[in-house]
C-alpha positions in Angstrom: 82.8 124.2 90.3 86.3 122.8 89.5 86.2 118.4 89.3 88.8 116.1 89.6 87.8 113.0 88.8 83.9 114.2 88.9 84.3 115.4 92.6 84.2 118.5 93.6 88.1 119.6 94.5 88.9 119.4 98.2 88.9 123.6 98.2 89.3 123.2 102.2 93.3 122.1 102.0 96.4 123.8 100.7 98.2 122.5 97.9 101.5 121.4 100.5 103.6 118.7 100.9 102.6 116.1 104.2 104.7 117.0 107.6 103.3 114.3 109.0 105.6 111.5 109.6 105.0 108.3 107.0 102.1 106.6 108.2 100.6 108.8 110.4 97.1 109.0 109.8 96.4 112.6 110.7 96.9 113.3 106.5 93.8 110.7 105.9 92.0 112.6 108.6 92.6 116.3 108.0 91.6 114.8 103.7 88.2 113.6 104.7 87.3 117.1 107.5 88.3 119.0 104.2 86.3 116.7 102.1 83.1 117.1 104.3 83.6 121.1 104.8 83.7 121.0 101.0 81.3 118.8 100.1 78.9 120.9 102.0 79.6 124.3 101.9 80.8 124.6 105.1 84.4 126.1 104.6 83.5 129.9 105.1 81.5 128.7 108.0 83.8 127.2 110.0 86.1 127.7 112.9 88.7 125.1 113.9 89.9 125.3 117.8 93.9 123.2 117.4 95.9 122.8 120.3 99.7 121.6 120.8 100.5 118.4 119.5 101.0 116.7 116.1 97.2 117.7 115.2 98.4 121.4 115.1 100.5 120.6 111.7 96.8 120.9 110.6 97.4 124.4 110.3 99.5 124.0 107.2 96.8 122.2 105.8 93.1 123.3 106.5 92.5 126.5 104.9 89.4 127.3 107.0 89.5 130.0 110.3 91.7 128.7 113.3 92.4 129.6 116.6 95.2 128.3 118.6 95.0 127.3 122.2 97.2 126.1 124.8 98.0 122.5 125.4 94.7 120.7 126.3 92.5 123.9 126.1 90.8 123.3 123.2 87.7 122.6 124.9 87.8 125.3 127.0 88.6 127.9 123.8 85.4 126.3 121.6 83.0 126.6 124.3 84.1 130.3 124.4 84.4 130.9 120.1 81.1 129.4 119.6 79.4 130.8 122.4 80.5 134.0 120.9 79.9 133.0 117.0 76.8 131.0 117.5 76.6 131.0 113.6 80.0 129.6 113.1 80.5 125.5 112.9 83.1 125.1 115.7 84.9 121.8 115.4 87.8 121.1 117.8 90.7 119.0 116.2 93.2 116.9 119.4 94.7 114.0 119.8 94.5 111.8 122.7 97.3 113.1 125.1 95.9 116.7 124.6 92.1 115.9 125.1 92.4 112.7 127.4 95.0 113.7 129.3 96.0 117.7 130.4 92.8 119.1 129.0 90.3 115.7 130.3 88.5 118.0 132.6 88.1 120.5 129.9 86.3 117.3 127.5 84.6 116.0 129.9 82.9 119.1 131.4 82.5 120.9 128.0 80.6 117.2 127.0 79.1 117.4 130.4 77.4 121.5 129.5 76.6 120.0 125.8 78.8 122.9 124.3 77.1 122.9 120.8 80.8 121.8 118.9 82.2 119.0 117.6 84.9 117.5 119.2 87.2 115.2 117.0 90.0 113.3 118.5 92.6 111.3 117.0 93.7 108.4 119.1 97.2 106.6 118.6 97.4 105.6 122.1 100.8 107.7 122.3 102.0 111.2 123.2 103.7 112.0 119.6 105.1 115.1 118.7 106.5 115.6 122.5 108.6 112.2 122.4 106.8 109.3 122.7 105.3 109.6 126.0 102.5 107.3 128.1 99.0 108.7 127.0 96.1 107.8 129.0 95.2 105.7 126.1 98.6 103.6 125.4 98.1 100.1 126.0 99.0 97.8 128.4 102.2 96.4 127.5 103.1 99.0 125.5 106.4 100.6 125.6 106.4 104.5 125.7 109.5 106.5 126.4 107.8 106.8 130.1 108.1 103.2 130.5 105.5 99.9 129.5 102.2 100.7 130.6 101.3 97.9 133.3 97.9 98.1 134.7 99.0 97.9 138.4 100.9 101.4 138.4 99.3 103.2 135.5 95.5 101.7 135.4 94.2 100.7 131.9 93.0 102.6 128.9 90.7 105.3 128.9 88.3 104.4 126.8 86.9 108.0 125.8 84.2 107.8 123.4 82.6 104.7 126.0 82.3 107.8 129.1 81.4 110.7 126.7 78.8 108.9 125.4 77.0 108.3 129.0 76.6 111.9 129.2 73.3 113.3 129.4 73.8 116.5 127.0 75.8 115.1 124.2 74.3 114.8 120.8 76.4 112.0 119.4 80.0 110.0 119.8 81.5 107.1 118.8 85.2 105.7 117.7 86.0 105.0 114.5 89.0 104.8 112.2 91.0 105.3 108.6 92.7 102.5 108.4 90.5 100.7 105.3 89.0 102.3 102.9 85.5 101.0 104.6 86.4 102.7 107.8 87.5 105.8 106.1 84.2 106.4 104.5 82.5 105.1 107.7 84.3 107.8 109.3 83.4 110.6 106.9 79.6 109.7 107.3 79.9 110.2 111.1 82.2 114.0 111.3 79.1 115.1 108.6 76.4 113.8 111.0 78.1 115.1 113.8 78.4 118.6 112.0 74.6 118.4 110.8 73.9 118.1 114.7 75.4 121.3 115.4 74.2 123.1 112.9 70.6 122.0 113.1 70.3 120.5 116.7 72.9 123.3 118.4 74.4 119.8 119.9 77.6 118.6 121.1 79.2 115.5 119.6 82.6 113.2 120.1 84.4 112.0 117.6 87.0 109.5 118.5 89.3 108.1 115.1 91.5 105.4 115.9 95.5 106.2 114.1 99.0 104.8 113.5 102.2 106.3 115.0 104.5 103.9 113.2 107.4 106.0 114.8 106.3 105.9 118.7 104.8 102.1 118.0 108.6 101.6 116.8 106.7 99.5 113.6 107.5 100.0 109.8 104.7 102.4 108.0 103.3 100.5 106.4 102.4 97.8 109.3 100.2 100.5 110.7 96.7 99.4 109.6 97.8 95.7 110.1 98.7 96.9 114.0 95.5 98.7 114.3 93.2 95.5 113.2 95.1 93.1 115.2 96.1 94.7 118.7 94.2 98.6 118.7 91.0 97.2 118.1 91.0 94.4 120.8 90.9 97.3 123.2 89.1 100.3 121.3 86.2 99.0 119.8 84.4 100.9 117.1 80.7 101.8 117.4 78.4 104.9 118.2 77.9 105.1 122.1 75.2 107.8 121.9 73.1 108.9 119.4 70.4 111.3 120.5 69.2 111.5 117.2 67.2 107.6 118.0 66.0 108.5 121.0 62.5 108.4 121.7 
């Protein structure tokens, strides 16, 4: 077993340089997933569903199976690779345009069947690699290259993890986020809990990770986590919604 710093070497990513822009959180993320697969054994076991959007630069990164889907599919593409690989871990990797907005019927009804994967999407309340565009989690007041977000012409934040959680079939989902070192571990803990569900409970789980885009938020890099604590959070709380696992 080769140690840096007496842990076990993050085997699931390749050596490369970040293509994620600076202070974008999806590097932080795509650390801790390979940190978890690792930690456990689960590389050779799993199957990651990506889908269009700056989550797919994960491809550079993860060296663990993949398949592409198109844009908001990803759903829709893990309910049919794990019902097909039941052995495999299945773990779907978006960000909030792609699972919120074009592919929100595919979430909702894959959460909806209980589709034993694990969902993981990355919120930064922004369509990023396609421009800058309104998501249907961009704040009110904030300014996309679609225009501000006022409530009276494009509603108010879907707050995901809140209406996954009030479905019957799912196994677990929450928000969380990476922007302390507390959150990041708090994080970790809940995509290996998630993962033990699937493996040992064949259940569906949801997990939402709050992010920075410094460029679409028009904010310096390093005034990400700052913008996260003060603003993002007001409006995306962090908790567990469901947790099957405590019911009676």
């Amino acid at each position: 077993m080769e140690l840096v710093y007496g842990k076990e070497l993050n085997k699931a990513l390749f050596p490369e340089g970040s293509a994620f822009c600076p202070g974008c959180m999806h590097s932080t993320i795509n650390k801790i997933i390979g940190e978890v697969l690792t930690e456990n054994g689960w590389i050779e076991d799993t199957i990651m569903v990506m889908p269009i959007g700056c989550a797919c630069n994960t491809i550079r990164y993860m060296d663990v199976d993949m398949v592409r889907s198109l844009h908001g599919r990803a759903a829709a593409v893990a309910t049919g690779v794990k019902r097909i690989r039941k052995d495999k871990i299945v773990l779907t990797y978006q960000g909030d345009g792609d699972a919120a907005a074009i592919g929100g019927l595919e979430t909702f009804y894959a959460a909806n069947r209980g589709e034993p994967f694990t969902a993981i999407v990355v919120n930064n309340q922004i369509y990023g690699m396609t421009g800058g565009q309104m998501s249907p989690c961009t704040l009110v007041g904030q300014e996309s290259t679609t225009g501000e977000r006022l409530s009276m012409h494009a509603g108010y934040p879907v707050k995901c993890a809140e209406m996954i959680g009030q479905l019957e079939a799912v196994g677990f989902a929450g928000r969380f986020a990476v922007h302390t070192p507390k959150h990041i571990l708090q994080t970790k803990a809940a995509i290996k809990k998630a993962i033990d569900l699937q493996i040992n409970e064949n259940k569906y789980s949801f997990i939402e990770i709050l992010s920075a885009c410094p460029v679409n938020w028009h904010i310096k890099p390093e005034d990400g986590p700052k913008t996260i604590e003060e603003r993002v959070l007001q409006v995306f709380p962090l908790g567990v919604y469901k947790d099957a696992t405590k019911e009676v």
